[in-house]
N, CA, C and O atoms as CSV, one atom per row, in Angstrom:
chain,resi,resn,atom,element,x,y,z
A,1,UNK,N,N,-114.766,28.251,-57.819
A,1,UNK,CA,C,-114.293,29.519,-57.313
A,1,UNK,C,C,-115.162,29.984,-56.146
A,1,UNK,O,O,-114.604,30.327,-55.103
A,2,UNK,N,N,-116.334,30.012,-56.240
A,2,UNK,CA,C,-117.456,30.020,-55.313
A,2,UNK,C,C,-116.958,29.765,-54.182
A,2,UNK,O,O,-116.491,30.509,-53.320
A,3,UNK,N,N,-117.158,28.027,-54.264
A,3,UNK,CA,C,-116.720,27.164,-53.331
A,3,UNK,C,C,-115.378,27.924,-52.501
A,3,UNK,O,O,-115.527,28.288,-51.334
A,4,UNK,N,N,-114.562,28.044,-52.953
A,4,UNK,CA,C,-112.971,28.227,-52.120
A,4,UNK,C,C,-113.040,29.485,-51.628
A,4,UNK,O,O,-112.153,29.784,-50.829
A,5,UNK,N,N,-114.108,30.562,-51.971
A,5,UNK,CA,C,-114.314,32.216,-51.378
A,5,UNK,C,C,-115.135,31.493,-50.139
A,5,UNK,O,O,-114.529,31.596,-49.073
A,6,UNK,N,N,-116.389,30.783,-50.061
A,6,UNK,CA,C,-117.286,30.161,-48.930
A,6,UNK,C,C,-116.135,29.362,-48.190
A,6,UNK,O,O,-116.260,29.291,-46.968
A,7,UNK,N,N,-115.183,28.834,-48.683
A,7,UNK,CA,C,-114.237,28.140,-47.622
A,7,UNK,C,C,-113.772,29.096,-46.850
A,7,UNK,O,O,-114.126,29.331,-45.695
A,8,UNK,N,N,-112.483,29.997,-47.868
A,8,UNK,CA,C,-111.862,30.804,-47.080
A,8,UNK,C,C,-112.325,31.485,-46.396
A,8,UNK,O,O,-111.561,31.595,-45.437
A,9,UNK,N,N,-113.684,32.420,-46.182
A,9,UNK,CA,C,-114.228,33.172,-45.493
A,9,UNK,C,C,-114.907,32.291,-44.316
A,9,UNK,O,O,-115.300,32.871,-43.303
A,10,UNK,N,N,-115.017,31.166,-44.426
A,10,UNK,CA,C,-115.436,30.108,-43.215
A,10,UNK,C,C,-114.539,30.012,-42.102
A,10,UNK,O,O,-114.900,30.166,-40.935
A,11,UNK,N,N,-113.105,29.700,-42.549
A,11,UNK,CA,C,-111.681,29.610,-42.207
A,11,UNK,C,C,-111.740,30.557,-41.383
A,11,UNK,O,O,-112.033,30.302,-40.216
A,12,UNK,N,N,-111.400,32.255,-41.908
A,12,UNK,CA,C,-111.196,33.315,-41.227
A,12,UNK,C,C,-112.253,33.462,-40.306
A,12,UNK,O,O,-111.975,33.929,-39.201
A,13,UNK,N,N,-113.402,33.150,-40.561
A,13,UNK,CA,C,-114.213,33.144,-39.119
A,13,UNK,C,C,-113.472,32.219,-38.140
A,13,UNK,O,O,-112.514,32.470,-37.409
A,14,UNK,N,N,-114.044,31.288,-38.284
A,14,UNK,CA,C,-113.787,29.939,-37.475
A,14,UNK,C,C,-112.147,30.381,-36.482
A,14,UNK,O,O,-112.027,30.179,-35.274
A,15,UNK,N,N,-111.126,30.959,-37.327
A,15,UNK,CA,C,-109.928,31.376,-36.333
A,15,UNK,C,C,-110.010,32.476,-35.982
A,15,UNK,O,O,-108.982,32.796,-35.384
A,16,UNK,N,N,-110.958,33.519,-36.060
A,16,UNK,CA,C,-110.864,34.650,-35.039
A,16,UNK,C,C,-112.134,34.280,-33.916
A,16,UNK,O,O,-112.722,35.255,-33.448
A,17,UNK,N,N,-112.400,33.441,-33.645
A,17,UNK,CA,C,-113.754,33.021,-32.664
A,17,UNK,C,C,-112.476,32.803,-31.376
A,17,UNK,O,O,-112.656,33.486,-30.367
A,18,UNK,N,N,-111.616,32.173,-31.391
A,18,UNK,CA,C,-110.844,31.634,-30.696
A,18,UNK,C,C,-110.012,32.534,-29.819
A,18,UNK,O,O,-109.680,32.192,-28.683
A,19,UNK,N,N,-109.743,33.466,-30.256
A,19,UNK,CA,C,-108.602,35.057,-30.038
A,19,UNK,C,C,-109.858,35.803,-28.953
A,19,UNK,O,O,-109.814,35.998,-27.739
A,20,UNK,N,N,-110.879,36.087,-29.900
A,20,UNK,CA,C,-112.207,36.516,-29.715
A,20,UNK,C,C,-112.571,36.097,-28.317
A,20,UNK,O,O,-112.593,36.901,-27.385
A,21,UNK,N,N,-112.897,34.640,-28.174
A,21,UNK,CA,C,-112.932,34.114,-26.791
A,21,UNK,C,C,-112.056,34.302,-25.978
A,21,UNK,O,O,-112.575,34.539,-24.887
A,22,UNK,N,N,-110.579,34.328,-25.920
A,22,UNK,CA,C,-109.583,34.329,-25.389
A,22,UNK,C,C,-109.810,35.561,-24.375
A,22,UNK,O,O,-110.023,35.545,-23.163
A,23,UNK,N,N,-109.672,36.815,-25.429
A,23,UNK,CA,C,-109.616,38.283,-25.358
A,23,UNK,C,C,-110.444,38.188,-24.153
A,23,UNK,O,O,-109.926,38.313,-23.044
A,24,UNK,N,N,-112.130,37.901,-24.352
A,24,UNK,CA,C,-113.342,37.837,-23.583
A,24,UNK,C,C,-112.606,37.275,-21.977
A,24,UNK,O,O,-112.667,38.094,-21.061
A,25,UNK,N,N,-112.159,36.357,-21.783
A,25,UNK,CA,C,-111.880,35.979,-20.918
A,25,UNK,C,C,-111.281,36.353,-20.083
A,25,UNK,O,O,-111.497,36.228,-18.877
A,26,UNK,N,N,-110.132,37.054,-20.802
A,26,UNK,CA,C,-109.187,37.715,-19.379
A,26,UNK,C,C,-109.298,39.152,-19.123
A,26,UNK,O,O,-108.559,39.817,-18.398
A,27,UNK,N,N,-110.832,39.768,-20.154
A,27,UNK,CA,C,-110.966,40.787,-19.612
A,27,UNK,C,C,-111.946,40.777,-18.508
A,27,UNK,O,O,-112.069,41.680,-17.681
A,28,UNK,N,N,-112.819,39.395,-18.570
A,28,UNK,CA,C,-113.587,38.930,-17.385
A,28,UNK,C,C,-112.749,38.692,-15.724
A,28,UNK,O,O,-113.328,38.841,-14.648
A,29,UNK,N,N,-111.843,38.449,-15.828
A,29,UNK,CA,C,-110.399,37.939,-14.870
A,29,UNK,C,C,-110.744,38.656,-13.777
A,29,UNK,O,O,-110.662,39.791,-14.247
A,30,UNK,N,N,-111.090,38.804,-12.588
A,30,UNK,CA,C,-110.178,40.047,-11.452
A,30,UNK,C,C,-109.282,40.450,-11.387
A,30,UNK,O,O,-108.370,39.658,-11.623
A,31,UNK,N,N,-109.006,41.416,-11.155
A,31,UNK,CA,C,-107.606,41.692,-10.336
A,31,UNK,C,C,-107.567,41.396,-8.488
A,31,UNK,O,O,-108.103,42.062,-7.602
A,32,UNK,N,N,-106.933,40.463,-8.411
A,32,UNK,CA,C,-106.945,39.963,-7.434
A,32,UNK,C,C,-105.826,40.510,-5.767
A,32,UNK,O,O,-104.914,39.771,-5.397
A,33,UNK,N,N,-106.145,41.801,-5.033
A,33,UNK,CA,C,-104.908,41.904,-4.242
A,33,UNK,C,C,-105.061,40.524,-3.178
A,33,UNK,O,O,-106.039,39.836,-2.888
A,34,UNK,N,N,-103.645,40.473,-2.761
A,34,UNK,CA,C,-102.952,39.774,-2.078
A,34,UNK,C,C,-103.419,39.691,-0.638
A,34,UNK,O,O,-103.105,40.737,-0.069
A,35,UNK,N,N,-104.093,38.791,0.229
A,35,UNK,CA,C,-104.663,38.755,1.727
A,35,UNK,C,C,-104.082,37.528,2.141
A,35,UNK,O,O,-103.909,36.530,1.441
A,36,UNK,N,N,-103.763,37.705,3.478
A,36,UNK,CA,C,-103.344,36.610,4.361
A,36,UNK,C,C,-103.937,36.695,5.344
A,36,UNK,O,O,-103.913,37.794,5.897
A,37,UNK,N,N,-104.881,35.347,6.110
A,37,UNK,CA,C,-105.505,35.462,7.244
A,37,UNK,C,C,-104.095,34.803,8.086
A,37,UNK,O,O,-104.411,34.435,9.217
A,38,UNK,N,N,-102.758,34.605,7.790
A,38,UNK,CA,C,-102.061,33.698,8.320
A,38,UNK,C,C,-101.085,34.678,9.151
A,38,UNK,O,O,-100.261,35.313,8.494
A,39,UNK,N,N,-101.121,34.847,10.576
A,39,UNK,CA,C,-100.440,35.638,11.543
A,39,UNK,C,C,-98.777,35.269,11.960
A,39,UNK,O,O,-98.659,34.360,12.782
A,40,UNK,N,N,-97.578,35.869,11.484
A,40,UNK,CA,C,-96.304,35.991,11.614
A,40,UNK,C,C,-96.195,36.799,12.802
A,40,UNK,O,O,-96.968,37.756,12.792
A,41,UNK,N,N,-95.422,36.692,13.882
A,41,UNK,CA,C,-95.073,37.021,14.787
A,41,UNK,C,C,-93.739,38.093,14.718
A,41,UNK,O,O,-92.855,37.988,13.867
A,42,UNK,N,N,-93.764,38.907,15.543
A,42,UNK,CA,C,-92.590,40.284,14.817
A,42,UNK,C,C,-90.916,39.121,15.313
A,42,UNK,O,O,-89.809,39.032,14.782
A,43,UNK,N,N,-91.584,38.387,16.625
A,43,UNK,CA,C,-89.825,37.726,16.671
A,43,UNK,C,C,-89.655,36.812,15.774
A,43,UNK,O,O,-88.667,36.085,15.886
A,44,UNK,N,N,-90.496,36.641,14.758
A,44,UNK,CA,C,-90.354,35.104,13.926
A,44,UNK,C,C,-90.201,36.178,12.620
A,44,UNK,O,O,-89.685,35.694,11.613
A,45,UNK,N,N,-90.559,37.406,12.573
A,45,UNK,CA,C,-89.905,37.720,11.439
A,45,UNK,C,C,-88.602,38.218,11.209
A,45,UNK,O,O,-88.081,38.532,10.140
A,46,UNK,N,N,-87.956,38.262,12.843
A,46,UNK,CA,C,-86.826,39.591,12.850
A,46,UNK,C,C,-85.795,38.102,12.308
A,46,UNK,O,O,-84.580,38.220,12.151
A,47,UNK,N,N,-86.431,36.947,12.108
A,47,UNK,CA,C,-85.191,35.721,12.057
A,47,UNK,C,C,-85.104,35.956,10.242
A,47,UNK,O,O,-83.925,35.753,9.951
A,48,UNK,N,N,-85.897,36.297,8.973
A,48,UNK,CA,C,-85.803,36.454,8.333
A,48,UNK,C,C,-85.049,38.238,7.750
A,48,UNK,O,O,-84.616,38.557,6.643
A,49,UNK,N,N,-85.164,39.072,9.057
A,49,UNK,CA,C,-84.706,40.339,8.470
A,49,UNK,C,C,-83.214,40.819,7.760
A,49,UNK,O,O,-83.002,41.979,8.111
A,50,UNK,N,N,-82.656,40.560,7.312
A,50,UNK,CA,C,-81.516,40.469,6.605
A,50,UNK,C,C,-81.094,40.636,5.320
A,50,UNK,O,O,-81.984,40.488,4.482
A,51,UNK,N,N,-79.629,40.990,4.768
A,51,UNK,CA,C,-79.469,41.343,3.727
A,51,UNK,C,C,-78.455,40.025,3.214
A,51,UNK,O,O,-77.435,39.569,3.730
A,52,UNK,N,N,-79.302,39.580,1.809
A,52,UNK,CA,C,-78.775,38.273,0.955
A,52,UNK,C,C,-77.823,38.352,-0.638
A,52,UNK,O,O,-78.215,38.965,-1.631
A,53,UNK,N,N,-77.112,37.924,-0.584
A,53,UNK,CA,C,-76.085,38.064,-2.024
A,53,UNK,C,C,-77.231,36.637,-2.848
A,53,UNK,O,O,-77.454,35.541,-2.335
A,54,UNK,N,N,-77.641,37.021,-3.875
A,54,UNK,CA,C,-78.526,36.305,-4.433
A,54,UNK,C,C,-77.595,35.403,-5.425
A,54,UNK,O,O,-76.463,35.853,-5.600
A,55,UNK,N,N,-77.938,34.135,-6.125
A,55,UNK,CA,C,-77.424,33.494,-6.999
A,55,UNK,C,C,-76.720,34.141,-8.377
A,55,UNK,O,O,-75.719,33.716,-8.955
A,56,UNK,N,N,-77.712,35.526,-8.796
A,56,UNK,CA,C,-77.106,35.979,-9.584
A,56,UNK,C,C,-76.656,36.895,-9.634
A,56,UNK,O,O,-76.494,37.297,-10.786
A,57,UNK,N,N,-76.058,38.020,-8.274
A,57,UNK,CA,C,-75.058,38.987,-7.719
A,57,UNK,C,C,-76.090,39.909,-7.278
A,57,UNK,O,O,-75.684,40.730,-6.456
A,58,UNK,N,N,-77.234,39.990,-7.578
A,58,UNK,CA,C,-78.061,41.066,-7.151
A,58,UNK,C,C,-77.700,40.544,-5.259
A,58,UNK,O,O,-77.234,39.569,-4.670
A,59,UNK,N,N,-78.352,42.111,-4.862
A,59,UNK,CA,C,-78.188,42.376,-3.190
A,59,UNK,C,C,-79.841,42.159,-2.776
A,59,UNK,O,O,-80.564,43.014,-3.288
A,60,UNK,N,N,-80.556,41.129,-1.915
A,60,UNK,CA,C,-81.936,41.620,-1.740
A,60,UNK,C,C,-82.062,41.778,-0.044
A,60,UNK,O,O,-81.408,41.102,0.750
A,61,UNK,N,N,-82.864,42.625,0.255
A,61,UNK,CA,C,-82.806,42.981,1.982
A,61,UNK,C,C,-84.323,42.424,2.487
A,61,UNK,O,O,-85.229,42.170,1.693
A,62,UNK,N,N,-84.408,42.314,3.625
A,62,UNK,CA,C,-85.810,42.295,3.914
A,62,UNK,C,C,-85.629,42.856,4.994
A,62,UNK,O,O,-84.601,42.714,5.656
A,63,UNK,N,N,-86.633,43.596,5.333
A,63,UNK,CA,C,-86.416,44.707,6.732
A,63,UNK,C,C,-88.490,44.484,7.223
A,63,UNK,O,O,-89.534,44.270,6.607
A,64,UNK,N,N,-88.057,44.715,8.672
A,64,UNK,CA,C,-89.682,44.498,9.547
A,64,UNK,C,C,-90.226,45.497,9.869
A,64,UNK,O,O,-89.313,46.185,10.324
A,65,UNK,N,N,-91.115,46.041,9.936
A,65,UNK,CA,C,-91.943,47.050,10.533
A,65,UNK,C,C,-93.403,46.822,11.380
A,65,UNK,O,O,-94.588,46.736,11.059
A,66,UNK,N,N,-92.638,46.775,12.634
A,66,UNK,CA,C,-93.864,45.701,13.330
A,66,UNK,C,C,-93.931,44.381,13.408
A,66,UNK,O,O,-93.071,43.655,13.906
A,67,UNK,N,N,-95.573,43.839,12.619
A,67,UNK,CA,C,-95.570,42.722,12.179
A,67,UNK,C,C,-95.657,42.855,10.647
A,67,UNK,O,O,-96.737,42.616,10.106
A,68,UNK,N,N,-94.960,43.093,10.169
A,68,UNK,CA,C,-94.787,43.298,8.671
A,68,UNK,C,C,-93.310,43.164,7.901
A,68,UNK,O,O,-92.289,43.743,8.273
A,69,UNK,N,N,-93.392,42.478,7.010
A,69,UNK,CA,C,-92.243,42.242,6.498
A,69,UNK,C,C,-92.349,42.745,4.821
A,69,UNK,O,O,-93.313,42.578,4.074
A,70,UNK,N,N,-90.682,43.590,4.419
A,70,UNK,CA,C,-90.881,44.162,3.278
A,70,UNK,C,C,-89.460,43.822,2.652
A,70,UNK,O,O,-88.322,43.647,3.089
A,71,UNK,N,N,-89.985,43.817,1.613
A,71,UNK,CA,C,-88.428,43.341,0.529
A,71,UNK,C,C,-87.916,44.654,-0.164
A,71,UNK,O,O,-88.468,45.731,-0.389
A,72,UNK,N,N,-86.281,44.024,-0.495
A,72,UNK,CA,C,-85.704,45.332,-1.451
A,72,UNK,C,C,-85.000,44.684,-2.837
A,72,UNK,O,O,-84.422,43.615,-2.644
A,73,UNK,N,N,-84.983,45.154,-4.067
A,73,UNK,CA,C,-83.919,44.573,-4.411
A,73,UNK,C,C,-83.153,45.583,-5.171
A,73,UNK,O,O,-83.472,46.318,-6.105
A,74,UNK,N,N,-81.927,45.397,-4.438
A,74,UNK,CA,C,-80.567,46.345,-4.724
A,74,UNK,C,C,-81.151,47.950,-4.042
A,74,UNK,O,O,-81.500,48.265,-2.904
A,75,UNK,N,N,-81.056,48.704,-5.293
A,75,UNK,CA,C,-81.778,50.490,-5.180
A,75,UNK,C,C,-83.416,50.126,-5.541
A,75,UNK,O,O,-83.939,51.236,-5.441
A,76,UNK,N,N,-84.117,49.501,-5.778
A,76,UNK,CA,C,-85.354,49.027,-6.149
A,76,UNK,C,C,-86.322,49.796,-4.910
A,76,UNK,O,O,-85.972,50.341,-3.863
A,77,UNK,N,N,-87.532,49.609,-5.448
A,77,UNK,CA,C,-88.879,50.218,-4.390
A,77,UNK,C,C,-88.833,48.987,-3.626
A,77,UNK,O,O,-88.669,47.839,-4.041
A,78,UNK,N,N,-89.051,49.523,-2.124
A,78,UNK,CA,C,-89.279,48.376,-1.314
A,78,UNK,C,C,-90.980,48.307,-1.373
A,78,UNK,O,O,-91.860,49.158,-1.498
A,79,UNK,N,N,-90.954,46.345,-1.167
A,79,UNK,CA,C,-92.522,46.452,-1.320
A,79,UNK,C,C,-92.880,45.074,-0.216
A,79,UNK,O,O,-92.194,44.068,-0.035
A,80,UNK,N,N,-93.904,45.366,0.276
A,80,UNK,CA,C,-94.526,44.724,1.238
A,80,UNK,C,C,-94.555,42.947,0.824
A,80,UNK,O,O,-94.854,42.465,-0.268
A,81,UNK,N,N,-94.272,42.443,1.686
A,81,UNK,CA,C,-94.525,40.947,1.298
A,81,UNK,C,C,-95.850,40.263,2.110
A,81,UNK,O,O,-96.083,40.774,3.206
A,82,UNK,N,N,-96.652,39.266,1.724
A,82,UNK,CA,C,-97.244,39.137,2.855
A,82,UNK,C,C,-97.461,37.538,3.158
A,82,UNK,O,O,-97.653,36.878,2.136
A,83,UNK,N,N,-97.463,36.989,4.081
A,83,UNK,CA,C,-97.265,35.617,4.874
A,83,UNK,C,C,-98.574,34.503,4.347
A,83,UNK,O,O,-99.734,34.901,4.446
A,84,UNK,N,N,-98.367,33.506,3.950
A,84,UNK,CA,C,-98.830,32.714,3.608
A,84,UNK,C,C,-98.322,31.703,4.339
A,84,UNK,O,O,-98.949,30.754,3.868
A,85,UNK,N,N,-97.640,31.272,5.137
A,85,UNK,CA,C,-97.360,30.458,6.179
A,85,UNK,C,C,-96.323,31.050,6.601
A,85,UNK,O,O,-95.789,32.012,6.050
A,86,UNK,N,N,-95.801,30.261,8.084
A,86,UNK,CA,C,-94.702,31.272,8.763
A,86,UNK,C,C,-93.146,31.839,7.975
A,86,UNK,O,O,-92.357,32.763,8.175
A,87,UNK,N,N,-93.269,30.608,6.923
A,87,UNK,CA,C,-92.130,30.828,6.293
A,87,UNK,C,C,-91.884,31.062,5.038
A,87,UNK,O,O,-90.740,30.951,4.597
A,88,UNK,N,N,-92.795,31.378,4.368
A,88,UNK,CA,C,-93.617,31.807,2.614
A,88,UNK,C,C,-93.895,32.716,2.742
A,88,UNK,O,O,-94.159,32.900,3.930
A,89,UNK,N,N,-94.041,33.636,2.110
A,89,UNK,CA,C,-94.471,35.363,1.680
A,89,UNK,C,C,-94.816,35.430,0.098
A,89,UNK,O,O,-94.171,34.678,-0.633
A,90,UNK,N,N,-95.359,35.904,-0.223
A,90,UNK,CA,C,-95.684,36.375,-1.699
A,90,UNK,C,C,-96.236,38.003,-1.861
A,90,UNK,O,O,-97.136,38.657,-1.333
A,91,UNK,N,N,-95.197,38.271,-2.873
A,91,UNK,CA,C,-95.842,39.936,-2.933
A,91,UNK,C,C,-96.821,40.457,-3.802
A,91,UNK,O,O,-96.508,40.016,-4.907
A,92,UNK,N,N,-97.917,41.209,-3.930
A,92,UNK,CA,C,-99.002,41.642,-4.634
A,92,UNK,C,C,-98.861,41.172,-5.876
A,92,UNK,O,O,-99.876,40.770,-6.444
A,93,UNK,N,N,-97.210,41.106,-6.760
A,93,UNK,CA,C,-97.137,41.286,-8.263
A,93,UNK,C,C,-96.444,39.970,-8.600
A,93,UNK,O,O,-95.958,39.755,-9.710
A,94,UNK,N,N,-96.415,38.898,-7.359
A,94,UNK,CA,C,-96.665,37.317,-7.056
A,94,UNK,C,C,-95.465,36.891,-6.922
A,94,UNK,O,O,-95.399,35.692,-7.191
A,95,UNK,N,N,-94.268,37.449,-6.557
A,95,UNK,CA,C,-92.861,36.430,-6.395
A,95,UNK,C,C,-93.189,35.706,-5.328
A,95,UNK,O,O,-94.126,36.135,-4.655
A,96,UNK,N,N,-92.623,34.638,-4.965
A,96,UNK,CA,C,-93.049,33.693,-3.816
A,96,UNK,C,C,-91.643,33.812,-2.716
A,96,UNK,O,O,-90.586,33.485,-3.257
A,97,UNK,N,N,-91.573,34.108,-1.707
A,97,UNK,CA,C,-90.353,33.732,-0.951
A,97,UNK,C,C,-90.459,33.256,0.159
A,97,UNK,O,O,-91.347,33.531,0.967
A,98,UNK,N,N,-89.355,32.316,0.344
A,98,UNK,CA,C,-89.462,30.799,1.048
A,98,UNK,C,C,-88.268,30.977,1.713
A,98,UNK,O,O,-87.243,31.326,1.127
A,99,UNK,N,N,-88.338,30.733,3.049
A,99,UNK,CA,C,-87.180,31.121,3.921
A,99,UNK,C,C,-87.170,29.727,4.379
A,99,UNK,O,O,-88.268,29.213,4.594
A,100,UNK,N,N,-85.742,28.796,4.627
A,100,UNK,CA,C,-85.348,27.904,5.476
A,100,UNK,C,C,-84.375,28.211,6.356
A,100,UNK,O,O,-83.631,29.181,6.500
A,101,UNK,N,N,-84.560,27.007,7.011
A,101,UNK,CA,C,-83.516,27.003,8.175
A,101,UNK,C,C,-82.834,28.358,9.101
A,101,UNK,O,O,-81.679,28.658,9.404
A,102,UNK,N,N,-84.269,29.022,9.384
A,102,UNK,CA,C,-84.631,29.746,10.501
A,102,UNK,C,C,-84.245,31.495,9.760
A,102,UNK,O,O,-83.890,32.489,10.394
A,103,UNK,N,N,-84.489,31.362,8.155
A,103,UNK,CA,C,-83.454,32.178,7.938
A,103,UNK,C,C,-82.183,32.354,7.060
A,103,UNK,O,O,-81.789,33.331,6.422
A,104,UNK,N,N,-81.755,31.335,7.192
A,104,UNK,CA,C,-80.166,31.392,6.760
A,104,UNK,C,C,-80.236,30.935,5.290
A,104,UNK,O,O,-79.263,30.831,4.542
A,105,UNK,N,N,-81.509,30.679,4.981
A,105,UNK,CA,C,-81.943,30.504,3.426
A,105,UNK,C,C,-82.405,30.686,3.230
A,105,UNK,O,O,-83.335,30.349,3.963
A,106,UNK,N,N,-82.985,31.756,1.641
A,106,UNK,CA,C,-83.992,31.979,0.825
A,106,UNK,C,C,-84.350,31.835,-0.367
A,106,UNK,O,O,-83.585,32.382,-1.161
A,107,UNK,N,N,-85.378,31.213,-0.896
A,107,UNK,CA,C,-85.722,30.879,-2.018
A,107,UNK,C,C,-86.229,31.946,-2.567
A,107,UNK,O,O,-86.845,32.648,-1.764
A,108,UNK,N,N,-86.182,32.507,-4.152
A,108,UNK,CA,C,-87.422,33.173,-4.679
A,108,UNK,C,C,-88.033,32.750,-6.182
A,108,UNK,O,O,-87.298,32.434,-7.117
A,109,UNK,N,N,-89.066,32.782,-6.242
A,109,UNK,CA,C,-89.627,32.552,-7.269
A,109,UNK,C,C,-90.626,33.368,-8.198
A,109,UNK,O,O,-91.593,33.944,-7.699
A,110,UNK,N,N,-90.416,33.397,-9.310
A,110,UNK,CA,C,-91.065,34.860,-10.093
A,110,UNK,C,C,-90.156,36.047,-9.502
A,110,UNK,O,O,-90.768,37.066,-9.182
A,111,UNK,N,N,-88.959,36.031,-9.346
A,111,UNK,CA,C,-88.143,37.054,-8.621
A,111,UNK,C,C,-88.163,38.843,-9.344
A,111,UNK,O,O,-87.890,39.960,-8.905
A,112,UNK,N,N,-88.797,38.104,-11.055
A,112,UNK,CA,C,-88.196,39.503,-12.116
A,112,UNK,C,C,-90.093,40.409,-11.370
A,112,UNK,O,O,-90.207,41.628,-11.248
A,113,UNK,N,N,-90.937,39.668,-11.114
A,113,UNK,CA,C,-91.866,40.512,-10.356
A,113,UNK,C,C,-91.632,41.321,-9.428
A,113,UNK,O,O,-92.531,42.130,-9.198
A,114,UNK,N,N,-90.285,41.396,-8.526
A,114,UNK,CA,C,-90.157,42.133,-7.763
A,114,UNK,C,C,-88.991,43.899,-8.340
A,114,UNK,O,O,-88.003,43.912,-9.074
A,115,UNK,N,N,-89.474,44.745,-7.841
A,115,UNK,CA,C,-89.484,46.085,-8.252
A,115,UNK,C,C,-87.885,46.095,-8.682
A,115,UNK,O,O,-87.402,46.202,-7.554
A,116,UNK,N,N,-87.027,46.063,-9.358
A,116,UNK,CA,C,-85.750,45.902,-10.111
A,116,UNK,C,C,-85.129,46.739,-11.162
A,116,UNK,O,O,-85.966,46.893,-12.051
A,117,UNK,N,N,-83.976,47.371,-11.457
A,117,UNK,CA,C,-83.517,47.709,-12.037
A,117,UNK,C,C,-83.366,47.321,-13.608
A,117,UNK,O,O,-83.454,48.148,-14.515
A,118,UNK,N,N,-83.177,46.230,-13.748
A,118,UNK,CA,C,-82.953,44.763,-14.668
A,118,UNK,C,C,-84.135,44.254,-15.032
A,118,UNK,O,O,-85.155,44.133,-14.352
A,119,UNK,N,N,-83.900,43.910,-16.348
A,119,UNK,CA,C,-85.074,42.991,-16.327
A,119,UNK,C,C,-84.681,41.592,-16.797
A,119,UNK,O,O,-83.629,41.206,-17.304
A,120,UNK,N,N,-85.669,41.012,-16.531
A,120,UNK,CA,C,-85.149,39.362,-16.090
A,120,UNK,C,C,-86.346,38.527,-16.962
A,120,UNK,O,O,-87.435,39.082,-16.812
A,121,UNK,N,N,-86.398,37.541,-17.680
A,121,UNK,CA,C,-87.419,36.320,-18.018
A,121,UNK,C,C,-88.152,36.091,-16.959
A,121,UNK,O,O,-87.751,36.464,-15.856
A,122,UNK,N,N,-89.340,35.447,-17.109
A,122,UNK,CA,C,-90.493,35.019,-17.034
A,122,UNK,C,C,-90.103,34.149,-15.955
A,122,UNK,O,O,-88.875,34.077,-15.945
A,123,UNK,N,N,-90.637,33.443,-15.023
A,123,UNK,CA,C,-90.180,32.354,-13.784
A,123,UNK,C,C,-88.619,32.378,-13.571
A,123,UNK,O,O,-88.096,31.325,-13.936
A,124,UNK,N,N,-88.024,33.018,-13.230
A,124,UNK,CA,C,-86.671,33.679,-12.676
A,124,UNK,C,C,-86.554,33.077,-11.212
A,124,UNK,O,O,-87.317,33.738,-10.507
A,125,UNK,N,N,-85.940,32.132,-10.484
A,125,UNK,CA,C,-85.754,31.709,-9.562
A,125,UNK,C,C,-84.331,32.134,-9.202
A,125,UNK,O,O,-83.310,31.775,-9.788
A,126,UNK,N,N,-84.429,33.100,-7.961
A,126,UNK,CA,C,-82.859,32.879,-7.058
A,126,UNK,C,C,-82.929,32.229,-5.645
A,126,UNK,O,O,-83.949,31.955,-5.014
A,127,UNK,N,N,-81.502,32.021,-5.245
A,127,UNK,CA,C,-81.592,31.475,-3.686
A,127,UNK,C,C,-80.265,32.229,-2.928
A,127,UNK,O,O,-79.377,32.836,-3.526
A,128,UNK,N,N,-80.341,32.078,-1.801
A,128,UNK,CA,C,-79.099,32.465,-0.931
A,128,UNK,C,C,-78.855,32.096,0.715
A,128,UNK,O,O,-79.627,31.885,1.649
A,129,UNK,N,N,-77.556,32.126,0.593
A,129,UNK,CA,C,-77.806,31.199,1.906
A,129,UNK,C,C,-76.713,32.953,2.763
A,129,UNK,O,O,-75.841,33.692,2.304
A,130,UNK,N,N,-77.310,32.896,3.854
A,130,UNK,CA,C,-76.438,34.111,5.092
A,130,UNK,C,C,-75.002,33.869,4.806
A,130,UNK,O,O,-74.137,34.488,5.426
């Protein structure tokens, strides 16, 4: 009887060390905002400024201000995107968007991160073509 109280109480240690560590860790984490040393040009963004019928009926816009480019989706808060190469953007709360062919296509990824009405699963990918 001994024995199996010294087990079980071994047990319950041994699996809260693990949670314990876990916890520790991601309260160590940063919060990391979003920087781009990577320079977009206002005529190379006005080729992305446009409004897209997405894969799954939502409306998303992207509109320029300057050299700055900002997303919408549907009635949603518009929120700043920022350039990671001329044709990649990612926003503070991490959707990734990937523009091809000058424009006339957009990828998104982590899309339910962006400010929405709806809520959507975890890695949510849409696309749309003009």
């Amino acid at each position: 009887m001994k024995t199996t109280l010294i087990a079980l109480a071994a047990a319950l240690a041994f699996s809260a060390l693990p949670a314990a560590h876990a916890r520790q860790i991601q309260e160590n984490i940063p919060q990391v905002k979003v920087s781009s040393s990577v320079y977009v040009s206002p005529s190379e963004l006005a080729d992305y400024t446009n409004a897209y019928r997405l894969t799954n009926g939502q409306i998303v816009r992207f509109t320029q201000s300057g050299d700055r480019l900002y997303t919408q989706v549907d009635k949603g808060r518009r929120v700043r995107v920022i350039p990671v190469s001329n044709k990649e953007f990612i926003s503070e709360e991490g959707a990734r968007i990937v523009f091809r062919d000058y424009g006339d296509e957009v990828g998104i990824t982590n899309f339910e991160k962006l400010p929405m009405a709806q809520v959507l699963p975890a890695n949510t990918i849409v696309v749309a073509r003009r």
